[in-house]
C-alpha positions as CSV (number, residue, x, y, z in Angstrom):
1,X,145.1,158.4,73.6
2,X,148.5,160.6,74.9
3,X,150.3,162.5,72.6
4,X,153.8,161.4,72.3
5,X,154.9,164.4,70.0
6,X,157.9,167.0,70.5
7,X,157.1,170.4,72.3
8,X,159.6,173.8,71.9
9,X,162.0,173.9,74.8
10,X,163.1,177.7,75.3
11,X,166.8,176.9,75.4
12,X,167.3,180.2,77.7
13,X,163.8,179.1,79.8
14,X,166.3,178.7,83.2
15,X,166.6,182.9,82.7
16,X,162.7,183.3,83.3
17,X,162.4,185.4,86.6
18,X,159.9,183.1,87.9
19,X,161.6,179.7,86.9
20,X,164.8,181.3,88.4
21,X,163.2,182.0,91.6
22,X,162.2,178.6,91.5
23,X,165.8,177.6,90.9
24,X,167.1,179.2,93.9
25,X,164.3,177.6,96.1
26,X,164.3,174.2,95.2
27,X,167.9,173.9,93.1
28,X,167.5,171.2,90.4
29,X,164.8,170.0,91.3
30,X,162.5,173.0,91.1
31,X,163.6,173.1,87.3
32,X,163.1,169.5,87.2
33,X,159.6,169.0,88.3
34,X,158.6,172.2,86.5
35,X,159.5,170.8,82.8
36,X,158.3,167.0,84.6
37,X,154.9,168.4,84.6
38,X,154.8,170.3,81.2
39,X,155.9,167.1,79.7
40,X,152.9,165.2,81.2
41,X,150.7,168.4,80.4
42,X,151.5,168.2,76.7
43,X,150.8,164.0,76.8
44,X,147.0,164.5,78.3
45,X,144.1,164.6,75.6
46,X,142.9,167.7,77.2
47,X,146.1,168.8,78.4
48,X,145.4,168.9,81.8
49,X,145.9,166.7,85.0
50,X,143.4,166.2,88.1
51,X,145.0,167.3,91.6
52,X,144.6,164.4,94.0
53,X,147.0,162.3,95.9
54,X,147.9,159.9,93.3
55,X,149.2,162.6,90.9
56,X,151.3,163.4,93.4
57,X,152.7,159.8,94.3
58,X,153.3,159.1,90.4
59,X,155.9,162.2,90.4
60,X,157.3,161.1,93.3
61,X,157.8,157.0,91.4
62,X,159.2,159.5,88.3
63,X,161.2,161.5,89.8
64,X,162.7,160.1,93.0
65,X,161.7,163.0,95.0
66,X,159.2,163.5,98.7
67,X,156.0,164.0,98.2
68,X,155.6,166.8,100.3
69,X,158.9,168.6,98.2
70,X,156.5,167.6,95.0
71,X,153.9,169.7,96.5
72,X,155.8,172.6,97.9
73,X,157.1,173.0,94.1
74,X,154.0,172.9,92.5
75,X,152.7,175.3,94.7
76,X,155.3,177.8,93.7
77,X,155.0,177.1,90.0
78,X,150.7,178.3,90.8
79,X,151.8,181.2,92.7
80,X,154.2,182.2,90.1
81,X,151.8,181.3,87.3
82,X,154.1,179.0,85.6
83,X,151.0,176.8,86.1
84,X,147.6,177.3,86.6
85,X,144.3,175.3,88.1
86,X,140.4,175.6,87.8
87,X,138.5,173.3,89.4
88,X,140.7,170.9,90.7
89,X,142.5,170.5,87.5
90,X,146.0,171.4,86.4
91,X,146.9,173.2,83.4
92,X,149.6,175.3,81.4
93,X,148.9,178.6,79.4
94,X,152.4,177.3,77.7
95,X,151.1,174.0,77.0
96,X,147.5,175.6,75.6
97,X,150.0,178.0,73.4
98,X,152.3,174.9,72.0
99,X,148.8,173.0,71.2
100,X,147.4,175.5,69.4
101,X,150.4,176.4,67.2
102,X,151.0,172.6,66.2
103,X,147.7,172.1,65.7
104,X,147.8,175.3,63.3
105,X,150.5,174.3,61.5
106,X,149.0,170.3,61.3
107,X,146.3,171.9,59.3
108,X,148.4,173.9,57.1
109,X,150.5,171.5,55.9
110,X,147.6,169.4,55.6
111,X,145.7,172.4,53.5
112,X,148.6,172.4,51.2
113,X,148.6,168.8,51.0
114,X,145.1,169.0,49.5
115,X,146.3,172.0,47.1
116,X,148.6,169.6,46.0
117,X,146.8,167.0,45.0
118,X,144.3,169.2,43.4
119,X,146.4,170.5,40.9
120,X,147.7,167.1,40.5
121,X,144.3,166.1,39.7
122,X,143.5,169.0,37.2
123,X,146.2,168.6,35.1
124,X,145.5,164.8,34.4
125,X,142.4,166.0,34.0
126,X,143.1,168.3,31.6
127,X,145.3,165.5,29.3
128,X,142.1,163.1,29.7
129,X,139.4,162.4,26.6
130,X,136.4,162.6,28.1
131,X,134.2,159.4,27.0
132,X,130.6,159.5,27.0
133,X,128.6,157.0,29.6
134,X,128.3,153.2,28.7
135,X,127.5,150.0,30.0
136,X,130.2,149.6,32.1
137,X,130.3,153.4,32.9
138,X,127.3,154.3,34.9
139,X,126.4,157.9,35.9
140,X,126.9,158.5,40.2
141,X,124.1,156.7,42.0
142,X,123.1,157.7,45.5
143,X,124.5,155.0,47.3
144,X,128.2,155.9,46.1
145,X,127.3,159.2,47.1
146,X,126.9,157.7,50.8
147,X,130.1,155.8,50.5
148,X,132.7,158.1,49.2
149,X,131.5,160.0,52.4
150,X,133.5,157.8,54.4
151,X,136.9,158.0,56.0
152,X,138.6,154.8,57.0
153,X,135.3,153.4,58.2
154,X,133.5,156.6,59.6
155,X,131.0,159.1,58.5
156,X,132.4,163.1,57.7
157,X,130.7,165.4,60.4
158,X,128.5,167.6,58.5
159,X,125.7,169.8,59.0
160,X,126.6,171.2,62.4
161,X,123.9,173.5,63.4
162,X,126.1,176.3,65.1
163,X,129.2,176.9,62.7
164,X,132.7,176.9,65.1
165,X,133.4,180.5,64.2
166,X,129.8,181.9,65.8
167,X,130.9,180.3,69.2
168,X,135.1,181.7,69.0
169,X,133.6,184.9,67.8
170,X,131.5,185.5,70.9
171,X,133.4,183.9,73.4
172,X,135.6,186.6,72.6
173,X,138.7,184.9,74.7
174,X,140.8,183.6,71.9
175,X,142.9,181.1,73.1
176,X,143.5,177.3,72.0
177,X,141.6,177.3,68.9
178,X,141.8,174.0,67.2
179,X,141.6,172.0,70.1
180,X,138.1,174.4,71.1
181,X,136.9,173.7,67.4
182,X,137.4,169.7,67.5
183,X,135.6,169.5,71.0
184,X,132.7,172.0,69.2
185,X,132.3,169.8,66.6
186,X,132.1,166.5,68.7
187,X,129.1,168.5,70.6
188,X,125.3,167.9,69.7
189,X,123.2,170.4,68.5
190,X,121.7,170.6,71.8
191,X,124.7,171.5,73.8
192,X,125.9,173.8,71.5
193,X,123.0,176.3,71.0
194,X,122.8,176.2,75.1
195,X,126.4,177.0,75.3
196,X,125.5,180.0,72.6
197,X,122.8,180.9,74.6
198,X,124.6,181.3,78.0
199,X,127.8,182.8,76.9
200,X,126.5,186.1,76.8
201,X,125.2,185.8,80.3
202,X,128.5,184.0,81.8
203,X,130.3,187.5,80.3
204,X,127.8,189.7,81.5
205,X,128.2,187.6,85.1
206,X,131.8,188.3,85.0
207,X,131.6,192.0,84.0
208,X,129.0,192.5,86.7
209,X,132.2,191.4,89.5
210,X,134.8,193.6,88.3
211,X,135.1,196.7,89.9
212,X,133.1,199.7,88.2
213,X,136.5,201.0,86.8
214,X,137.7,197.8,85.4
215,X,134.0,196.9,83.9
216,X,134.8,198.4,80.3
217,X,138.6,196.1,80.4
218,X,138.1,193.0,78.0
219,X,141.6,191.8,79.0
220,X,140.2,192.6,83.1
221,X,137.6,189.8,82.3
222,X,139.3,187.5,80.3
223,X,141.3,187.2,83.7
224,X,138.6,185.4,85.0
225,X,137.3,184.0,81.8
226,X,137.6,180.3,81.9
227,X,139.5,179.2,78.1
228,X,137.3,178.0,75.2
229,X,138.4,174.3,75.7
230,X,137.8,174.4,79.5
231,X,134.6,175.9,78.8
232,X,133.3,173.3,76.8
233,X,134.9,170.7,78.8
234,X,133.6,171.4,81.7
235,X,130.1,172.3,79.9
236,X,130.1,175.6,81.7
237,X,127.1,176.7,80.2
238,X,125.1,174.3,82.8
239,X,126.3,176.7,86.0
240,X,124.4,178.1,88.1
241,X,126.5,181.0,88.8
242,X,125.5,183.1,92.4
243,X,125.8,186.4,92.8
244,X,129.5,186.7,94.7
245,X,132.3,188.0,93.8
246,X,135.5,187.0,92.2
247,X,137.7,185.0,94.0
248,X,140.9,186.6,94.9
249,X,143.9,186.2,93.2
250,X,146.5,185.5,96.3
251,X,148.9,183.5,96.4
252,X,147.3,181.3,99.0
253,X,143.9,181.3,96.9
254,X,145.7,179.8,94.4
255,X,147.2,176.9,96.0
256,X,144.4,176.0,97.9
257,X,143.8,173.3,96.2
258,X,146.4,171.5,97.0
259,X,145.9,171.8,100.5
């Protein structure tokens, strides 16, 4: 299901060197696609959107604009990393930001919520006689056990084998936290002691292409370092990486994708 939530709108985001360069380029319509796509960036599940023709002819239906103008813009947007793409798919490190700080303050106000009612519930507690068990008052049975465990119809997640933190912890590329710990959670136990198993191998693979100088840099691999989310996504820990190195990071390596 899309999100159809607000997103923060920098009101001064025109004065961005790269979205002003874009602005000179393509006028109005630079600016306009740009914020187009972050709009339907923020709407997907996984926030992000597969590259193919038809993404490209639904701008064009939204927008009013040529195709080929479409892709000329989002070109610039990669090569001035106002956008990004791994494997085919599109994605923001703005939109990954906004997500993570709604979703961090969703589960605060939802943490004081439950505060809330807790003290609520100790104080009428604390005004209550207790009454001792009778007929009518029968001590907790299994089977309401069972059903106080469920939420609107569903069973709580419990007992997951890897705890979230082990995995964010030694992925050690912090970025989009709640949305990484809800697709952790929805993994089985299976998938998630391989993907523990391979991550220290995909960062040793990484550290073995930097250059001997850069080999000690965390923030030189997390360059390459796919995000938490994508990671799991894409179930990265099934790759069968080859010994190569890096791809560059050109301007025509990144848009040649949409080639």
């Amino acid at each position: 299901m899309k999100n159809t939530q607000y997103f923060p709108h920098d009101y001064n985001a025109r004065n961005d060197p790269a979205i002003s360069i874009l602005i000179s380029e393509f006028g109005a319509a630079g600016y306009g696609i740009y914020w187009c796509l972050i709009e339907m960036l923020h709407e997907e599940e996984d926030n992000r959107i597969l590259v193919k023709e038809l993404f490209y002819r639904a701008i064009c239906v939204k927008m009013m604009i040529d195709a080929e103008q479409v892709k000329a813009i989002v070109g610039r947007c990669l090569e001035y990393e106002l956008l990004q793409v791994d494997e085919g798919y599109l994605y923001s490190n703005r939109v990954l930001r906004n997500v993570e700080k709604r979703e961090k303050a969703l589960e605060q106000r939802s943490a004081a919520g439950r505060a809330s009612a807790e003290s609520r519930r100790r104080k009428a507690n604390s005004t209550t006689v207790e009454r001792p068990l009778n007929e009518t008052q029968q001590p907790f049975n299994e089977s309401q056990r069972t059903s106080t465990n469920k939420i609107k119809g569903k069973e709580k997640k419990e007992n997951i084998n890897i705890p979230f933190d082990v995995f964010w912890d030694s992925y050690d590329n912090k970025v989009g936290r709640a949305a990484s710990q809800k697709k952790w959670e929805k993994l089985t136990d299976q998938e998630r002691d391989l993907a523990l198993q391979d991550i220290p191998k995909y960062i040793e693979w990484l550290i073995d292409r930097l250059p001997d100088h850069k080999k000690g840099l965390k923030e030189e691999r997390r360059k390459y370092q796919n995000y938490p989310l994508k990671y799991l996504n894409g179930q990265h820990w099934l790759d069968e990486r080859a010994p190569v190195s890096l791809p560059p990071t050109t301007p025509a390596h990144r848009t040649k994708i949409l080639q």
